[in-house]
N, C-alpha and C positions, 0 to 999 in steps of 0.2 A: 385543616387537614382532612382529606379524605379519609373514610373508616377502609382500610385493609386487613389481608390474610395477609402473613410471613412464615412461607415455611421453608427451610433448608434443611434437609435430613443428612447431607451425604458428609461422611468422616472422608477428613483431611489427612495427609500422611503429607509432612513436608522438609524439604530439605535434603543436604549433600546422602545420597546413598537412601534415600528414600525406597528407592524401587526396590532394595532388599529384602521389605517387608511388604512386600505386594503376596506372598503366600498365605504367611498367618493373615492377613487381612482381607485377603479373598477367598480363607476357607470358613469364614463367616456365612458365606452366602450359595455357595456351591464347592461340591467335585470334581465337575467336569468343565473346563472354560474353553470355550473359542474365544482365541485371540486372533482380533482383528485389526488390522494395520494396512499401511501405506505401499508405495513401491519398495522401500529398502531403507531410508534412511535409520529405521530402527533397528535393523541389520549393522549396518554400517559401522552404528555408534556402541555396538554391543549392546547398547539398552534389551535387545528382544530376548536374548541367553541370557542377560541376569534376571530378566521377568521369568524365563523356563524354568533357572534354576532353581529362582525362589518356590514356583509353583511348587515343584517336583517334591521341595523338602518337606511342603507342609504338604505333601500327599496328593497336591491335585492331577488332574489328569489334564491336556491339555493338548487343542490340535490347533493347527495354522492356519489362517483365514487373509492373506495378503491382498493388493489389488486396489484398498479403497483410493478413491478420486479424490481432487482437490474439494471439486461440486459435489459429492456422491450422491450418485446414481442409483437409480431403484431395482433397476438390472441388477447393479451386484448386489444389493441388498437381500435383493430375493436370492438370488445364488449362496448367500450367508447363509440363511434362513436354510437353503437346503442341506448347508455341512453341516449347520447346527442338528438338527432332525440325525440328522443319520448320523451323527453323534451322540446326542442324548445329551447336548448340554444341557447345564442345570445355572450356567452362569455365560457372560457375553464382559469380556472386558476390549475395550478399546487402549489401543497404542498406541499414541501421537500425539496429532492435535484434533480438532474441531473434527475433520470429517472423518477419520475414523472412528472418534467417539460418535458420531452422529448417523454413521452406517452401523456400528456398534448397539445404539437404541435399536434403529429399526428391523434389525434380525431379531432382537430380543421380544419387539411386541407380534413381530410374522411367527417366530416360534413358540408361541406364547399362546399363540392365536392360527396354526394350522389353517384350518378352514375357511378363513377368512381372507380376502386380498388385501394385500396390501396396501394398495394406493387407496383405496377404498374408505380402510380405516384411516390411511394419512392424511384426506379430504374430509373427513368427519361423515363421509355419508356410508359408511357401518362402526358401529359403535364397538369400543371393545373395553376391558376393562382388567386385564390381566397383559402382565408383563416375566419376561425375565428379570432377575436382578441382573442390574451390569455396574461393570467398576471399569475407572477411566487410569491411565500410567501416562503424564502427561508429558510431550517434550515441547512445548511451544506456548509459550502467550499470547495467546488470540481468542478465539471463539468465544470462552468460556463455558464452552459445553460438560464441562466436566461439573459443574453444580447447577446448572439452569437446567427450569424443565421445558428446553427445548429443544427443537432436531430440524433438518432439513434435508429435502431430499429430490433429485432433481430426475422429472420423467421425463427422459432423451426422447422417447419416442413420440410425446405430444407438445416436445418442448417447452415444460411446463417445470418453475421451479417452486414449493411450497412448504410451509414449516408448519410445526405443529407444536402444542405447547398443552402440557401435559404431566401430572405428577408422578405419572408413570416413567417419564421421560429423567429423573432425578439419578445421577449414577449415587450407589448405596456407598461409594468411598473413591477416593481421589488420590493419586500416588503423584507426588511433583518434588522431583529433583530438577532446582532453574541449573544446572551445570548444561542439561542436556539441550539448553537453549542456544550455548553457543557451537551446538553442530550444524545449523539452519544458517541458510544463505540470507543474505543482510534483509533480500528485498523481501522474503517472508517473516523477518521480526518485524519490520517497517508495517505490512500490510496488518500483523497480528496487532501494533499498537494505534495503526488504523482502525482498528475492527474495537478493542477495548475503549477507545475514546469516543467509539460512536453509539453503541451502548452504554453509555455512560450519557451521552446529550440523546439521545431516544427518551431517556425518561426524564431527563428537566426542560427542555423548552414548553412545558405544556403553562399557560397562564393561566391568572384565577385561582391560584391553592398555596397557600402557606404552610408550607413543612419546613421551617427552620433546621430544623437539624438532619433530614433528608437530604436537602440541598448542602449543609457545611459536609456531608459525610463527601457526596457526590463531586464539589468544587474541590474539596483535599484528595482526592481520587486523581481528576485531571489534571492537576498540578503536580503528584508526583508522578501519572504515566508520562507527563511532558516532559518532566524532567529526566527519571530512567530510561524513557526508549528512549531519549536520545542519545543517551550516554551507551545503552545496548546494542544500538542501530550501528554508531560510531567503532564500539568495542564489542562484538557478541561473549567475548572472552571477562565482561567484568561482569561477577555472579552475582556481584551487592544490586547494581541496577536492572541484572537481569531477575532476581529473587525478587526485588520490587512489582515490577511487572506481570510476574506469575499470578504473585498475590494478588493483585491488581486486576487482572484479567477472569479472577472466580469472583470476586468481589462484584464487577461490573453486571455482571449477566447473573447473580442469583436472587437478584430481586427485590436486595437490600437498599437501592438510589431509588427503586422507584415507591418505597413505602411510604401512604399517605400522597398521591400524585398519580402512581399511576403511569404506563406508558406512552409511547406512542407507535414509533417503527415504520412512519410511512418513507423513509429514507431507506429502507433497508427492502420495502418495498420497490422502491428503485433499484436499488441496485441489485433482487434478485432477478427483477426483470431484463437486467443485464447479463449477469450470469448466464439463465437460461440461453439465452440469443447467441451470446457472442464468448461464452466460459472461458470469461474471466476471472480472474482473483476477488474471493470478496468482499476483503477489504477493501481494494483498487476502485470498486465497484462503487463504493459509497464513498471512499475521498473525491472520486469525480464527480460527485454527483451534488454532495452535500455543502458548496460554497452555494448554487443555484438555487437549492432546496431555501439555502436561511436569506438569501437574495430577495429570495418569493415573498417571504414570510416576516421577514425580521418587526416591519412596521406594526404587522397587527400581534406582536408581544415584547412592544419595545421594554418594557420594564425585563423580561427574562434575559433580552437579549446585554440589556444594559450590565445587569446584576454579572451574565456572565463572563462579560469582559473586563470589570474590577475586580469582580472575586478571582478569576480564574488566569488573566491576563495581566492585571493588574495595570488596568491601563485608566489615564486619569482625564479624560476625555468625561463631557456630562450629554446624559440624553441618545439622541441618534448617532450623534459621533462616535459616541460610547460603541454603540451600537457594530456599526458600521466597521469601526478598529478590531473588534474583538473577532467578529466576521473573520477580517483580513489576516490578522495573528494566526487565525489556525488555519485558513488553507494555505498559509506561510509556511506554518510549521509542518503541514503533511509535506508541502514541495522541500521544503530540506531536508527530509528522511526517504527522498525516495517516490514519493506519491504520486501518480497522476492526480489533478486537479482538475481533467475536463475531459472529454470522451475523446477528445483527438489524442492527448497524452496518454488515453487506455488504449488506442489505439483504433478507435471507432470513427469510420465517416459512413453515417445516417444519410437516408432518404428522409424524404417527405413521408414514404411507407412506414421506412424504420420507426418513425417519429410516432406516429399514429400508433403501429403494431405495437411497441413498445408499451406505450399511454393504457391504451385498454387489459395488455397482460398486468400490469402493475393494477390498476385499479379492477378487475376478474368483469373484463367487458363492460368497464362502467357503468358498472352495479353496487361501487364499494368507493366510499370517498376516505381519501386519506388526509391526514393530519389532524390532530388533534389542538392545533394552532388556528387555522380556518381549515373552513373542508373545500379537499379539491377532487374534481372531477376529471375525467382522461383530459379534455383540453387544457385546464389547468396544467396539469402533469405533463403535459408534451410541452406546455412551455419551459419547462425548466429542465427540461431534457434540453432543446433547441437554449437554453441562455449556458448548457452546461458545453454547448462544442466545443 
């Protein structure tokens, strides 16, 4: 086992009518909140008025910040950044799912940090070291941004998409009511349990480390997302498997599967390089990508990929077969939830350009090898783009 940090700071708040106490638990940390949110779904569901209510009772003050993207975008982030300011927030809570929380971070470290640009510090090339606090009111299991310290954020204007990963990036508390899961159309609990399952295999394919109890935490993880999303996907309306999944989804991404191991993310590096190009879903992004990915790769960690298919799959196959089976089960089971499984089912027909352009954005002009299974270079990486058509 690998020597690790473990840090999870942010308070939970969970269950039916959770959001009621998003007041008392956000005057913890500020006054004044922008609340940042989506198109309307929040609207919709009522969820945004119980979140004002609550505010209001425990005294906060509070202005509207609508608009966030699927992808979000740096554009609106700076736009955040500006109500924030001539607000004087003193707190940033996001509304939704993933990318509102994650436009939600990045106003908080531009306001936080004025002077500084933005992309700049999301590049790492200006350093910063102060944030807003921000708290997450969640309606969807996916991302898991509402406990990882990460964010992502995508510049339209150099077509560039990039995360960042940061303890600054931690929200100081978490509000999840899973009721608000079954207001989400099927193909966004599909992608969200896309998105949880692949953060969850990001940090165990890696060979060479024995974390026993990292990996049983991780394999009990993908055996009840397997089992709730699908019953979520089928029923948005059944709370027990959508509560599952909730949980499941902060679990995945705060960093607890990969203690003692370590991660990886060179898949997710795909599929932001798909995002950027063609803004897609992305989750969608990585179901299409990620059968080609373990295609590449499977041989040189046949024991990870074995172990995952018994533990996880329960399939009784020995060896490659093992192997190869377990492969097959789960880009089975992303296609009966919904999933594309290959860039023509996202809806992508590449060039020989696309192919290439593609390779070098993932890998930052083939300067950065991905995987921590073997390392791969752009040509590597545009092969498994081309095995993903």
């Amino acid at each position: 086992m690998d020597n690790f940090r473990y840090y999870a700071p942010t308070e939970v708040i969970f269950g039916k009518n959770a959001e009621e106490k998003t007041g008392e638990t956000a005057a913890k940390y500020g006054k004044r909140a922008l609340l940042v949110y989506g198109k309307g779904s929040v609207v919709k569901s009522g969820l945004l008025d119980k979140v004002k209510g609550s505010l209001k009772d425990a005294g906060i003050e509070y202005k509207d910040f609508g608009g966030a993207k699927p992808n979000p975008t740096l554009a609106h982030a700076e736009d955040g950044i500006k109500e924030a300011l001539e607000f004087g927030s003193d707190l940033i809570i996001g509304i939704g799912g993933g990318s509102a929380i994650d436009t939600a971070k990045a106003i908080a470290h531009g306001a936080a940090n004025p002077d500084k640009n933005l992309w700049e510090m999301w590049t790492r090339k200006v350093p910063f070291k102060s944030s807003l606090p921000t708290g997450a009111v969640l309606t969807i299991a996916a991302a898991g941004s509402e406990m990882s310290d990460s964010a992502v954020l995508t510049n339209e204007e150099i077509g560039k998409k990039a995360g960042i990963n940061t303890d600054l990036n931690r929200c100081r508390f978490a509000i999840m009511d899973p009721e608000y899961g079954s207001t989400l159309p099927k193909e966004q609990i599909a992608a969200g349990v896309a998105d949880i399952m692949m953060h969850t295999m990001e940090r165990y394919f890696i060979p060479g480390v024995r974390c026993d109890v990292t990996d049983e935490i991780a394999e009990g993880l993908l055996r009840a997302v397997i089992k709730n999303g699908a019953a979520a996907v089928k029923d948005p309306t059944d709370t027990e498997a959508m509560s599952e999944i909730f949980w499941a989804s902060s679990l995945s991404h705060n960093n607890l599967t990969e203690c003692g191991r370590g991660k990886d993310f060179s898949v997710h590096k795909l599929g932001h390089a798909l995002s950027a190009k063609y803004d897609v879903t992305h989750g969608a992004s990585l179901s299409a990508v990620w059968g080609s990915w373990a295609g590449a790769l499977y041989k040189d960690a046949p024991g990870r990929f074995e172990r995952f298919a018994k533990k996880v799959w329960s399939v009784t196959e020995e060896g490659e077969a093992a192997a190869l089976s377990g492969i097959n089960k789960t880009v089975e089971f992303f296609r009966s939830i919904g999933m594309p499984v290959s860039l023509s089912e996202l809806g992508i027909k590449a060039s020989d350009e696309d192919y290439r352009a593609l390779s070098l954005d993932a890998t930052m002009q083939d300067t950065v090898k991905l995987s921590r299974i073997r390392p791969l270079d752009a040509k590597e990486v545009e092969k498994i783009y081309r095995m993903a058509e």
